[in-house]
PDB file as gemmi writes it, atoms N, CA and C in Angstrom:
CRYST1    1.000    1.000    1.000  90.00  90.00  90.00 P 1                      
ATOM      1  N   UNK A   1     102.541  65.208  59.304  1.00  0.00           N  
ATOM      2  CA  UNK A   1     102.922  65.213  60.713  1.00  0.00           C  
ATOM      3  C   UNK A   1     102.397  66.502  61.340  1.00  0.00           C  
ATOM      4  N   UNK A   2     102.204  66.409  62.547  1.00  0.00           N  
ATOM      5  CA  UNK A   2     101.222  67.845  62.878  1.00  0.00           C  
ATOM      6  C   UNK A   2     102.274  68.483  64.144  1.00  0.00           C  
ATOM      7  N   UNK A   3     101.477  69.770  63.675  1.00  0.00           N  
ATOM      8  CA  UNK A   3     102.617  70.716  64.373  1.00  0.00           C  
ATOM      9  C   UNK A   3     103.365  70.448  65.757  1.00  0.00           C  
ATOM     10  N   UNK A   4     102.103  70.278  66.444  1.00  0.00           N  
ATOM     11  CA  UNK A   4     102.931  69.323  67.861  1.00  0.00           C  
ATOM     12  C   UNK A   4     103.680  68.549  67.675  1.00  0.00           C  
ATOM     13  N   UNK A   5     103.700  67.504  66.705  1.00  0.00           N  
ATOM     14  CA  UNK A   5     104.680  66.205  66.527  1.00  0.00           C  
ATOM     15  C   UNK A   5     106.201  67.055  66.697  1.00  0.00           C  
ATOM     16  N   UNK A   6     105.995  67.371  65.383  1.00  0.00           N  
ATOM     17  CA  UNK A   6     107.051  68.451  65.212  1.00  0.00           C  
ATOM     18  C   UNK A   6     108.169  69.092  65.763  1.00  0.00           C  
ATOM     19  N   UNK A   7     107.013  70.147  66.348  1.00  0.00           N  
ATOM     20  CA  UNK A   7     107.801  70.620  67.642  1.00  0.00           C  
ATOM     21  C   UNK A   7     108.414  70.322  68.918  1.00  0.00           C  
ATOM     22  N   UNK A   8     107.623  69.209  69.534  1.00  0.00           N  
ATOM     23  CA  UNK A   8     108.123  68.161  70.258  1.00  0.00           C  
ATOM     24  C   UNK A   8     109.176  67.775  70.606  1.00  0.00           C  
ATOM     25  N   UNK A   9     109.443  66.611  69.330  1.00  0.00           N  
ATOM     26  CA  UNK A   9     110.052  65.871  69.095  1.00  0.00           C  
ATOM     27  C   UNK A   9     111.413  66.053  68.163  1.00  0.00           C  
ATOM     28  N   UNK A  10     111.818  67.369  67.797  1.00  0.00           N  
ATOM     29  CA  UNK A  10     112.630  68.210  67.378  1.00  0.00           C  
ATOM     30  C   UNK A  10     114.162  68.236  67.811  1.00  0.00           C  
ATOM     31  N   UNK A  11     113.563  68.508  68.900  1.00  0.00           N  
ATOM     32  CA  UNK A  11     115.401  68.292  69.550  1.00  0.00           C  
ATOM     33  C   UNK A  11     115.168  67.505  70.979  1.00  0.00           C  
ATOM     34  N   UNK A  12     114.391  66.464  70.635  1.00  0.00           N  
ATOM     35  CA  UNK A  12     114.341  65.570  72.151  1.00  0.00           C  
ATOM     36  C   UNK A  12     114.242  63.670  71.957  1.00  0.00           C  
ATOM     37  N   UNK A  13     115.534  63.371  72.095  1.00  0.00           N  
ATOM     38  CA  UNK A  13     115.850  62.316  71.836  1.00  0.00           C  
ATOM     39  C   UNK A  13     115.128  61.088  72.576  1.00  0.00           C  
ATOM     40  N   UNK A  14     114.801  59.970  71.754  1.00  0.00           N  
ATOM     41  CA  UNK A  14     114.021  58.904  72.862  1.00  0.00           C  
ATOM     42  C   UNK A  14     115.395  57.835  73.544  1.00  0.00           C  
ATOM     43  N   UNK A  15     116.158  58.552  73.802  1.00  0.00           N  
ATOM     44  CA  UNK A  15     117.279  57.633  75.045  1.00  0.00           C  
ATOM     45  C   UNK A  15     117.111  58.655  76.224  1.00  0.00           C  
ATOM     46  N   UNK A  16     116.744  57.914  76.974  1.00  0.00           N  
ATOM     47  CA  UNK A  16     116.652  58.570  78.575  1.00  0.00           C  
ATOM     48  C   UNK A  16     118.105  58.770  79.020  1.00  0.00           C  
ATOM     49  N   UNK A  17     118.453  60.325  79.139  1.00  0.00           N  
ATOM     50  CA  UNK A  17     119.957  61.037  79.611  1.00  0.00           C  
ATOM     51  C   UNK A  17     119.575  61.566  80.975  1.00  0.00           C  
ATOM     52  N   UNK A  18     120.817  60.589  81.866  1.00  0.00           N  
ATOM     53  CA  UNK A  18     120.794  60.840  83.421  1.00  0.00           C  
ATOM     54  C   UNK A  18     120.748  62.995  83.260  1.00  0.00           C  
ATOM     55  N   UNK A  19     120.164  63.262  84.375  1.00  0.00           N  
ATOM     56  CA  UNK A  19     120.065  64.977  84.538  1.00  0.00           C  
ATOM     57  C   UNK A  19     120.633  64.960  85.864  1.00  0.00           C  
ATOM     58  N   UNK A  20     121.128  66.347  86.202  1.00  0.00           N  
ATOM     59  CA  UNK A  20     121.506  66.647  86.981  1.00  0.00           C  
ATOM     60  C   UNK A  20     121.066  67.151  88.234  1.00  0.00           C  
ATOM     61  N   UNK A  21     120.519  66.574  88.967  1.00  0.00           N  
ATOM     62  CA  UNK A  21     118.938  66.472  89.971  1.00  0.00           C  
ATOM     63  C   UNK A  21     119.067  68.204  90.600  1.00  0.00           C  
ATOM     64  N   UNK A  22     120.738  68.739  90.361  1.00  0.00           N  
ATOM     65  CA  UNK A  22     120.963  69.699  91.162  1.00  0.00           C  
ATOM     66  C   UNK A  22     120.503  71.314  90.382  1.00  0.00           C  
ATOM     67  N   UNK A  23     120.700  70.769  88.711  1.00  0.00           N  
ATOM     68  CA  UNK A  23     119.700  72.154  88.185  1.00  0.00           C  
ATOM     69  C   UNK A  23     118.404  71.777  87.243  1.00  0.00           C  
ATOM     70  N   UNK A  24     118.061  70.701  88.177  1.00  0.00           N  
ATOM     71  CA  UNK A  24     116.582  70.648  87.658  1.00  0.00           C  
ATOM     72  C   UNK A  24     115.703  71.276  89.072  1.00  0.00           C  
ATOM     73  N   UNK A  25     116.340  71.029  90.170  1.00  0.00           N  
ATOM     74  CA  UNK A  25     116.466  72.008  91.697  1.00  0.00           C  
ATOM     75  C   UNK A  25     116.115  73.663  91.230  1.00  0.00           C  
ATOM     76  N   UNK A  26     117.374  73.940  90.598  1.00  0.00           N  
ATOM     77  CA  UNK A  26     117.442  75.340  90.527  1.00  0.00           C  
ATOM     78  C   UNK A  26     116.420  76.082  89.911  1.00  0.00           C  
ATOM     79  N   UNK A  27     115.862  75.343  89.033  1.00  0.00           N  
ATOM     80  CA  UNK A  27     114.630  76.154  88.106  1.00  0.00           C  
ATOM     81  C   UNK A  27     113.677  76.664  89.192  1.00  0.00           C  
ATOM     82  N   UNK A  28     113.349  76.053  90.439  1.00  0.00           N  
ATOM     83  CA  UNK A  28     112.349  76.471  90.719  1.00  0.00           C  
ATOM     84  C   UNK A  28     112.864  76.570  92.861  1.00  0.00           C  
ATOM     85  N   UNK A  29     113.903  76.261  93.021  1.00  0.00           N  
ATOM     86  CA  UNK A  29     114.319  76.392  94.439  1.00  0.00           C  
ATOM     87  C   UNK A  29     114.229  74.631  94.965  1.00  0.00           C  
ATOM     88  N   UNK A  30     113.301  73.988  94.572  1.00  0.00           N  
ATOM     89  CA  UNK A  30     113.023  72.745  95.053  1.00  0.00           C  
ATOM     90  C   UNK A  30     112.878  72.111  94.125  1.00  0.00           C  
ATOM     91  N   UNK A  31     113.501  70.729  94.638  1.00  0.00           N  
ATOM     92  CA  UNK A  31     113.610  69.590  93.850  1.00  0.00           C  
ATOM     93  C   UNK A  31     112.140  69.109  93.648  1.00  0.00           C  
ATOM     94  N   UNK A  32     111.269  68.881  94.263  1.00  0.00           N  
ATOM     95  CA  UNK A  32     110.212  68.115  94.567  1.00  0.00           C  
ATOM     96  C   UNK A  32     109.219  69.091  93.351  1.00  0.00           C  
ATOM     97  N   UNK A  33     108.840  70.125  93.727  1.00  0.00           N  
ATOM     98  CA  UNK A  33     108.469  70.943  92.971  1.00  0.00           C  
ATOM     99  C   UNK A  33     108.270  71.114  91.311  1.00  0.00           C  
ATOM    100  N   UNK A  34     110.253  71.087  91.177  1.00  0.00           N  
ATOM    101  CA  UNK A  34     110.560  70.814  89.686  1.00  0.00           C  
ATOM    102  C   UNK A  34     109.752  69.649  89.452  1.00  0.00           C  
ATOM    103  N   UNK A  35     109.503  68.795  89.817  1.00  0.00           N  
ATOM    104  CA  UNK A  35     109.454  67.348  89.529  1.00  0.00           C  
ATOM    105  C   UNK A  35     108.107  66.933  89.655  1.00  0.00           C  
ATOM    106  N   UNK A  36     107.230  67.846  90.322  1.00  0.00           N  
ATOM    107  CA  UNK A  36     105.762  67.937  89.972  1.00  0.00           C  
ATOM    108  C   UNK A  36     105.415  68.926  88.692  1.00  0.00           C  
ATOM    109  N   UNK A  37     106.068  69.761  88.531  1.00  0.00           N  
ATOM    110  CA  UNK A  37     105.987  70.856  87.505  1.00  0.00           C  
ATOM    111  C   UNK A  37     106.162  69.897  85.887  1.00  0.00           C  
ATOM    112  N   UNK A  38     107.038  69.299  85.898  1.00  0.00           N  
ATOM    113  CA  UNK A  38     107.518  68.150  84.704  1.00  0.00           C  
ATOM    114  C   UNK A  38     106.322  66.987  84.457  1.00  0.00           C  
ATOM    115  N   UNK A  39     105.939  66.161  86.044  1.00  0.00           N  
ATOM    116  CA  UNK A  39     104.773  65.440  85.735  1.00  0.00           C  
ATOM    117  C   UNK A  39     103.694  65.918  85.340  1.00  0.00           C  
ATOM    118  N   UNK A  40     103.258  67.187  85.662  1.00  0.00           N  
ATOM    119  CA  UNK A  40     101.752  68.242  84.692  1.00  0.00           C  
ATOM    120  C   UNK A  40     102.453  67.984  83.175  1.00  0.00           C  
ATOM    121  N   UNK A  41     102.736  68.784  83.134  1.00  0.00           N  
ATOM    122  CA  UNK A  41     103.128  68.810  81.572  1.00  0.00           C  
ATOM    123  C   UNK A  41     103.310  67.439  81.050  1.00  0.00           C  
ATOM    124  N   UNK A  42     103.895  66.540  81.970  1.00  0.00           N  
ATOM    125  CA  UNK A  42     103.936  64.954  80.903  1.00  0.00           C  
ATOM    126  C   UNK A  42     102.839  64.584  80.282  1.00  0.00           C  
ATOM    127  N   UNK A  43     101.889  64.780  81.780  1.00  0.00           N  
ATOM    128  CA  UNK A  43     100.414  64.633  81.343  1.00  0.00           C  
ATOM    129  C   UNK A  43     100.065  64.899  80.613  1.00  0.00           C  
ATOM    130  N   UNK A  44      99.513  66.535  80.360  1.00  0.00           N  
ATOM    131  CA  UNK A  44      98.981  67.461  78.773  1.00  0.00           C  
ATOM    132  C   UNK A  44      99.670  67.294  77.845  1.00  0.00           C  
ATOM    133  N   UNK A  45     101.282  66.904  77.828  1.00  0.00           N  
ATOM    134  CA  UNK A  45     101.780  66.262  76.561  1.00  0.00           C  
ATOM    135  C   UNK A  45     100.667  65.056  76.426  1.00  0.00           C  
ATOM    136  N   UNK A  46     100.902  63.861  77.057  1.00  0.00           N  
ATOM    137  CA  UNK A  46     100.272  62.699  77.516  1.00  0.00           C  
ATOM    138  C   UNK A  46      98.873  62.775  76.290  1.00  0.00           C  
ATOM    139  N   UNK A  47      98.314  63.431  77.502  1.00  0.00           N  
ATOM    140  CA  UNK A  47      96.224  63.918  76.861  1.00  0.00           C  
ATOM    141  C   UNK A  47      96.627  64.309  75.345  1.00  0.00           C  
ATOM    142  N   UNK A  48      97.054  65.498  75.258  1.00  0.00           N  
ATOM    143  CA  UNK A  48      97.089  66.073  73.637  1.00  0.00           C  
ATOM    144  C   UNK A  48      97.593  64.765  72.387  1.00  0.00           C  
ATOM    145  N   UNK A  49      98.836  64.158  73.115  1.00  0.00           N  
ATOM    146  CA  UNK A  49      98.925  63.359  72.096  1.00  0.00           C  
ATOM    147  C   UNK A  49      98.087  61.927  71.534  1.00  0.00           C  
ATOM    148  N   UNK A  50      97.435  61.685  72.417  1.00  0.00           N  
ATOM    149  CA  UNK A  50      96.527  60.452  72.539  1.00  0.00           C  
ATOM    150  C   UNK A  50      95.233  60.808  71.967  1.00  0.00           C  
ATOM    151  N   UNK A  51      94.756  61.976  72.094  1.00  0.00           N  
ATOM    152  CA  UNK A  51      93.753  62.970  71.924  1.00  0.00           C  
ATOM    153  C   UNK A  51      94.104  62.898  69.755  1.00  0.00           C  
ATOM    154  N   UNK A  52      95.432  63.198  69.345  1.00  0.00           N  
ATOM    155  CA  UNK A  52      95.279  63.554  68.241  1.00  0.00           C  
ATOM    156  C   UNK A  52      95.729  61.985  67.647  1.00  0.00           C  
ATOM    157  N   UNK A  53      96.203  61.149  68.198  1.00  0.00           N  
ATOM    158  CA  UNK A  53      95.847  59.689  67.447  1.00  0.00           C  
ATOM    159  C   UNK A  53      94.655  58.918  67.504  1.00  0.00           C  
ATOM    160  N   UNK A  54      94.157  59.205  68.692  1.00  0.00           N  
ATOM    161  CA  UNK A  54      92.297  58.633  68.199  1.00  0.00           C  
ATOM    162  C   UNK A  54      91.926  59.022  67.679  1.00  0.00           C  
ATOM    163  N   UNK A  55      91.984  60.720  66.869  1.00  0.00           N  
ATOM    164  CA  UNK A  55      91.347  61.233  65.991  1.00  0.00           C  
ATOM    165  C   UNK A  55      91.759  60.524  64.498  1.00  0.00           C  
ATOM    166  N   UNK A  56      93.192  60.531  64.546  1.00  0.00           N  
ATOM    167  CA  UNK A  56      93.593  59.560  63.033  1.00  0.00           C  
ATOM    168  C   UNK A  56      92.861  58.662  62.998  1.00  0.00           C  
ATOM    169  N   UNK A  57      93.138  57.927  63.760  1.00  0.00           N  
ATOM    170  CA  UNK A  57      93.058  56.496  63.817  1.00  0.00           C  
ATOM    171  C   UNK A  57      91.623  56.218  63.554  1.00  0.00           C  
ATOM    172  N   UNK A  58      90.815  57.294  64.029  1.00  0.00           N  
ATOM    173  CA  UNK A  58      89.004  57.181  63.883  1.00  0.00           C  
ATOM    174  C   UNK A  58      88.974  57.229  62.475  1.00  0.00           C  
ATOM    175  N   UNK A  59      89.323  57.355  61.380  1.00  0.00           N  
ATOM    176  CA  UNK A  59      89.279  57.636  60.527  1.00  0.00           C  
ATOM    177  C   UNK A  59      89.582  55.975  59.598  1.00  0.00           C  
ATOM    178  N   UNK A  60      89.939  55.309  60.103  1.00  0.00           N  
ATOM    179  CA  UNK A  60      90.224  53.947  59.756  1.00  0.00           C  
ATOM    180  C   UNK A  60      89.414  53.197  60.431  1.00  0.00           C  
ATOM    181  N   UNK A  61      88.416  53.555  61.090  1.00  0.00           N  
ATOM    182  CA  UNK A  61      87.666  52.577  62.312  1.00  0.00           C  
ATOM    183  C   UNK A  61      86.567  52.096  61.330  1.00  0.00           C  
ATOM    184  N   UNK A  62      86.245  50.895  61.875  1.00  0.00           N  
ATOM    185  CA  UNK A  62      85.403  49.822  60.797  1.00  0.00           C  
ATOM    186  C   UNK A  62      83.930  49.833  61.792  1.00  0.00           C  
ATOM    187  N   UNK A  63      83.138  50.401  61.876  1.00  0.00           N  
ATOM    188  CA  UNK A  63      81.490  50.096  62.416  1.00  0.00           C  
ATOM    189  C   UNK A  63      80.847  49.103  62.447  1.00  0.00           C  
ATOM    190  N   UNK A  64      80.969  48.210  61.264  1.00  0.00           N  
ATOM    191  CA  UNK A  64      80.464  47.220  61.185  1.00  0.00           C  
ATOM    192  C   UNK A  64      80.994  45.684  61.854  1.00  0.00           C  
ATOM    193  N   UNK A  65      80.505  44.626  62.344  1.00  0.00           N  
ATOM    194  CA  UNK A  65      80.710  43.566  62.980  1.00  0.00           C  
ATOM    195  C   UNK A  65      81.250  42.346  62.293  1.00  0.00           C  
ATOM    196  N   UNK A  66      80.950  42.034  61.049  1.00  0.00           N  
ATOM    197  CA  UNK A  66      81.701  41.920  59.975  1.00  0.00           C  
ATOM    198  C   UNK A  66      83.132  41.939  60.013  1.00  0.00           C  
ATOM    199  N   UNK A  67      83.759  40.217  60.142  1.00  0.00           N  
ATOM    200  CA  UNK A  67      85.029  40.021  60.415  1.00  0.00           C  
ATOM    201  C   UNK A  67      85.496  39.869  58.704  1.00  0.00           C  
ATOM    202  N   UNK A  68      84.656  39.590  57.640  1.00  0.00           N  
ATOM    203  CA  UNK A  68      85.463  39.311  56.558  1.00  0.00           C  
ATOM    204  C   UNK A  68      85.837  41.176  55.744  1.00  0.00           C  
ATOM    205  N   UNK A  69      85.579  41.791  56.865  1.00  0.00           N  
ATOM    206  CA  UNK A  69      85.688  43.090  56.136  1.00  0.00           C  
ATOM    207  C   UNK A  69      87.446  43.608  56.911  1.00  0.00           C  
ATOM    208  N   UNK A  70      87.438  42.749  57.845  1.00  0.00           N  
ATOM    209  CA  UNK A  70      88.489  43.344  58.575  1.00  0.00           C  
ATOM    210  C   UNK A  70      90.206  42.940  57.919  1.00  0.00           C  
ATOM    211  N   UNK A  71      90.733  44.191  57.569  1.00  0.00           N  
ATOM    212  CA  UNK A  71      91.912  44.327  56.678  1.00  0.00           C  
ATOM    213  C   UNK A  71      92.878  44.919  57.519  1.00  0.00           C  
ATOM    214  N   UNK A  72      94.503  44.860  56.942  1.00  0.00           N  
ATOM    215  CA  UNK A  72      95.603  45.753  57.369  1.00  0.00           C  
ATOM    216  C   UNK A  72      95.098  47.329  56.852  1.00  0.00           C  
ATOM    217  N   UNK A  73      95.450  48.055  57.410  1.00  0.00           N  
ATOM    218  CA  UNK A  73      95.734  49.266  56.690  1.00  0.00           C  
ATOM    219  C   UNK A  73      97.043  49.500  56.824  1.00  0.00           C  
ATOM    220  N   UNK A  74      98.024  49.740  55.504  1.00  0.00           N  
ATOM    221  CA  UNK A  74      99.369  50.258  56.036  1.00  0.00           C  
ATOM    222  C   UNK A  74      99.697  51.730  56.206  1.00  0.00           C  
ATOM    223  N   UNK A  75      98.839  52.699  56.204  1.00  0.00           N  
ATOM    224  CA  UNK A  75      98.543  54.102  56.359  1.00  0.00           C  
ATOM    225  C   UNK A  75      98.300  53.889  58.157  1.00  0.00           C  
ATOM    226  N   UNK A  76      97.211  53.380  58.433  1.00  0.00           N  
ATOM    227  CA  UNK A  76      96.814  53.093  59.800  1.00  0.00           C  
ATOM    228  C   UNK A  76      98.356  52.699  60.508  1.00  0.00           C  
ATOM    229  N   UNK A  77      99.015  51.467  60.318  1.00  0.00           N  
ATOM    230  CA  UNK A  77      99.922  50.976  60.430  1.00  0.00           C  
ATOM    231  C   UNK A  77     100.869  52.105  60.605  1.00  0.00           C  
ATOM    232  N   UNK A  78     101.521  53.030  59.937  1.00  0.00           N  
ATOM    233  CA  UNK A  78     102.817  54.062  59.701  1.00  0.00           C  
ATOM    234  C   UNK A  78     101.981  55.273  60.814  1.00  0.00           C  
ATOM    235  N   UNK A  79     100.906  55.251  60.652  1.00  0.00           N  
ATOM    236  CA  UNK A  79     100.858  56.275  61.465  1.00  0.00           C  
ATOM    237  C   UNK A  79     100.598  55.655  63.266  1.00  0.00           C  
ATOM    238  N   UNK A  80     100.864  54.269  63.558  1.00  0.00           N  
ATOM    239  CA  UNK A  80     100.801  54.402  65.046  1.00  0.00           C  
ATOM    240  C   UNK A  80     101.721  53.978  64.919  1.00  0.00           C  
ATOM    241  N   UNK A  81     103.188  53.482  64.092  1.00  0.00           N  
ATOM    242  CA  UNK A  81     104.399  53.094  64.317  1.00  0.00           C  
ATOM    243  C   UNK A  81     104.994  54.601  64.987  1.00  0.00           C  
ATOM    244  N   UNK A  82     104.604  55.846  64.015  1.00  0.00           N  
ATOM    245  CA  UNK A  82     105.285  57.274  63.716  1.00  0.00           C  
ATOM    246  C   UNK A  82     105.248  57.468  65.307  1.00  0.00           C  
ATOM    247  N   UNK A  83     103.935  57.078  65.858  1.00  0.00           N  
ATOM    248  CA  UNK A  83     103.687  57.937  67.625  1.00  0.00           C  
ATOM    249  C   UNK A  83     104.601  56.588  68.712  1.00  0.00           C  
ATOM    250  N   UNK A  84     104.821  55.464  68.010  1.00  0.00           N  
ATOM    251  CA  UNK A  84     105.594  54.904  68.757  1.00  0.00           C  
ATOM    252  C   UNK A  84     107.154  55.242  68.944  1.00  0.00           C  
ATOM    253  N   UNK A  85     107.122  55.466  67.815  1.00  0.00           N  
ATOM    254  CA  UNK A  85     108.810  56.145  67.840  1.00  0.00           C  
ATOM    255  C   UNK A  85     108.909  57.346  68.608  1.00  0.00           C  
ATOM    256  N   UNK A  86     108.206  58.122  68.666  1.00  0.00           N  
ATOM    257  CA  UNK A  86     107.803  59.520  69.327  1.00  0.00           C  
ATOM    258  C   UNK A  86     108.657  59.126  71.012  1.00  0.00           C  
ATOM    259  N   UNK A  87     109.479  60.464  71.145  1.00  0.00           N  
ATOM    260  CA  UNK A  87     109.864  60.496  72.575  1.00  0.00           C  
ATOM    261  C   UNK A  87     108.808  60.148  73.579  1.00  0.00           C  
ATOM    262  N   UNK A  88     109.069  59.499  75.130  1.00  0.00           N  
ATOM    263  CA  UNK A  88     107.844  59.222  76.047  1.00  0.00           C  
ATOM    264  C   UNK A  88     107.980  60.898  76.186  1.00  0.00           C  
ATOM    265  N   UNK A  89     105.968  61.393  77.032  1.00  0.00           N  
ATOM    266  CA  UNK A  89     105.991  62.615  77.151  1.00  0.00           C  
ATOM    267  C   UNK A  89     106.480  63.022  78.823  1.00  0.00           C  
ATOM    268  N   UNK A  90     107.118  62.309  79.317  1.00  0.00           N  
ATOM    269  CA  UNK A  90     107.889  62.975  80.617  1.00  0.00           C  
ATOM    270  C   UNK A  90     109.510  63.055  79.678  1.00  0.00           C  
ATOM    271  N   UNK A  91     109.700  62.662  78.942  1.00  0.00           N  
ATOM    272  CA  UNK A  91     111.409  63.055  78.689  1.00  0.00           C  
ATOM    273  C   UNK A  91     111.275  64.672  77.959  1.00  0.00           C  
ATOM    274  N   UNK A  92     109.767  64.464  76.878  1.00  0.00           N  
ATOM    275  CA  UNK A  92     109.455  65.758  76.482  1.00  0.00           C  
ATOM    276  C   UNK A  92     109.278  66.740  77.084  1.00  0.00           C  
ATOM    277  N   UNK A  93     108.729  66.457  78.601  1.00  0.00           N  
ATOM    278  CA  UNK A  93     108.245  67.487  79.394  1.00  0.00           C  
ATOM    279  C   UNK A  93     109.343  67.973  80.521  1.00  0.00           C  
ATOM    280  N   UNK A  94     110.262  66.976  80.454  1.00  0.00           N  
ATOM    281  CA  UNK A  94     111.813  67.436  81.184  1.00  0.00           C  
ATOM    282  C   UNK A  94     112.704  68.384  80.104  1.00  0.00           C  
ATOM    283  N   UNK A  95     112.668  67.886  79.132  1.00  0.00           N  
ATOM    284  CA  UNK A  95     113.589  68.998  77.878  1.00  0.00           C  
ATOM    285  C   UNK A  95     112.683  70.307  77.838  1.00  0.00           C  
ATOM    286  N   UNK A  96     111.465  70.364  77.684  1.00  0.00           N  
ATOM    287  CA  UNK A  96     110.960  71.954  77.924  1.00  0.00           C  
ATOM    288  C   UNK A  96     111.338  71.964  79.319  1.00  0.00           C  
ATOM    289  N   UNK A  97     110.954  71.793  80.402  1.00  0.00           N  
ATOM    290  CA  UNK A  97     111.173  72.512  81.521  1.00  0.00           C  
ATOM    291  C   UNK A  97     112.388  73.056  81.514  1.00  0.00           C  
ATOM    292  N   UNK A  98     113.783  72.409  81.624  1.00  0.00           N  
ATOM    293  CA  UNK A  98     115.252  72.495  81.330  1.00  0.00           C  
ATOM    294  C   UNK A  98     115.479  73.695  80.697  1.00  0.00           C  
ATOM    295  N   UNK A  99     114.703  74.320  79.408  1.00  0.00           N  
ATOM    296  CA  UNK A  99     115.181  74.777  77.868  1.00  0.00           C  
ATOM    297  C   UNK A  99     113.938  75.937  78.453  1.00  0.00           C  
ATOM    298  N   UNK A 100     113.712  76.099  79.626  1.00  0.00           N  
ATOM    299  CA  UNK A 100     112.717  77.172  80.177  1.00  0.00           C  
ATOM    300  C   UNK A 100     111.222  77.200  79.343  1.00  0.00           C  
ATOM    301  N   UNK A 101     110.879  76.637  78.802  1.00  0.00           N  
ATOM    302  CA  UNK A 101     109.408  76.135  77.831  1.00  0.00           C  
ATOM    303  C   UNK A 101     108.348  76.042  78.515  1.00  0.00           C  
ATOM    304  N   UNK A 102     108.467  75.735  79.794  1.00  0.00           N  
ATOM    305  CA  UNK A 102     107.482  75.551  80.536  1.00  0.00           C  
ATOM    306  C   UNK A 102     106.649  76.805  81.764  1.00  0.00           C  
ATOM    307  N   UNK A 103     105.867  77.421  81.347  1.00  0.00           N  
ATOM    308  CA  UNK A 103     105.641  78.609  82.077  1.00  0.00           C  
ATOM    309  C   UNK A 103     104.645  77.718  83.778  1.00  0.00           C  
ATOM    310  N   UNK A 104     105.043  78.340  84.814  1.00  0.00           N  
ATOM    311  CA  UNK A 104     104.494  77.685  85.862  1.00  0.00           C  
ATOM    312  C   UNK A 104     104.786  78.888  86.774  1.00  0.00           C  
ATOM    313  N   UNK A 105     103.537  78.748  88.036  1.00  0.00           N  
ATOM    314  CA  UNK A 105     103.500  80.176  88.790  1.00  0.00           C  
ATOM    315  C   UNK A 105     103.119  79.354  89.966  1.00  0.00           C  
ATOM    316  N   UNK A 106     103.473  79.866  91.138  1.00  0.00           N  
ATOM    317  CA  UNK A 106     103.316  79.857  92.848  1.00  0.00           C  
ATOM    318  C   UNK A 106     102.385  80.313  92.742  1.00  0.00           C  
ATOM    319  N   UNK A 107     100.875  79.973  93.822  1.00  0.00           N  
ATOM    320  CA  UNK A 107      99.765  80.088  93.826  1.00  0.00           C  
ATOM    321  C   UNK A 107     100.493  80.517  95.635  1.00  0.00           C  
ATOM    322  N   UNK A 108     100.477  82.062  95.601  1.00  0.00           N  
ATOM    323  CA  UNK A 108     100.980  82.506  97.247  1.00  0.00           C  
ATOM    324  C   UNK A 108     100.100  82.240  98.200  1.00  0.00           C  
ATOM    325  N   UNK A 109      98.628  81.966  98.071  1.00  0.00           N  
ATOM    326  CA  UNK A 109      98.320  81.386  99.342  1.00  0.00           C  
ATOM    327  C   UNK A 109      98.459  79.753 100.087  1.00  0.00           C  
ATOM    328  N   UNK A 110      99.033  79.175  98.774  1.00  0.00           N  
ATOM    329  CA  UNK A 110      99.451  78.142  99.393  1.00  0.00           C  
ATOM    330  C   UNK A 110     100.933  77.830 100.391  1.00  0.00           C  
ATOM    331  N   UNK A 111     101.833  79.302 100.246  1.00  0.00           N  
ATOM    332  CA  UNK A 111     102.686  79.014 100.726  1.00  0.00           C  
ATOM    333  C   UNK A 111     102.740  79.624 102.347  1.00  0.00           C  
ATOM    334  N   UNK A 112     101.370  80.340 102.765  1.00  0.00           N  
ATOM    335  CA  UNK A 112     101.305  80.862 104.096  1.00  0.00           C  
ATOM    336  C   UNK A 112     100.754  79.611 105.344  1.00  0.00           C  
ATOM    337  N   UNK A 113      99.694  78.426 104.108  1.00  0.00           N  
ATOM    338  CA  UNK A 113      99.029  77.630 105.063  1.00  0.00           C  
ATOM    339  C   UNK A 113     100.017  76.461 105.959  1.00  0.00           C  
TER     340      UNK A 113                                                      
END                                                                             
């Protein structure tokens, strides 16, 4: 299991728990804000993790056209069950933000225009 999995998925459960819209607010002054700050990160969770199962998974990929070659793998199999079980990456990317994990900065000239 690779270190991201890991760390992740550690202390972040896959049942979606109502939050409290009022200190997911507070992290950053605005609701709207928080809540773009959470969708970035879902994303790069998102990319990174998809990123490191095509790499497994390439590793089982068959080149040839050749249907009597085509088999189960149960290695292949356990390892895209493992990323299905895996928390979605916006619940991941709400438990870091929450648990302060998430570093994010005001770009000040956007707040004069």
């Amino acid at each position: 299991m690779s270190k991201l999995r890991r760390q992740l998925s550690a202390n972040t459960s896959n049942v979606v728990e109502p939050k409290k819209l009022s200190a997911i607010k507070e992290k950053t002054g605005n609701l709207y804000e928080s809540i773009a700050i959470i969708a970035k990160r879902a994303n790069q969770i998102n990319i990174t993790l998809k990123e490191e199962l095509h790499n497994k998974l390439e590793e089982f990929a068959s080149h040839t056209d050749s249907l009597e070659e085509i088999h189960e793998n149960k290695e292949q199999i356990e390892i895209s069950k493992a990323y299905e079980r895996m928390p979605n990456p916006a619940l991941l990317a709400t438990t870091e933000f929450m648990e302060d994990k998430v570093y994010f900065r005001r770009n000040d000239e956007d707040l004069f225009e």
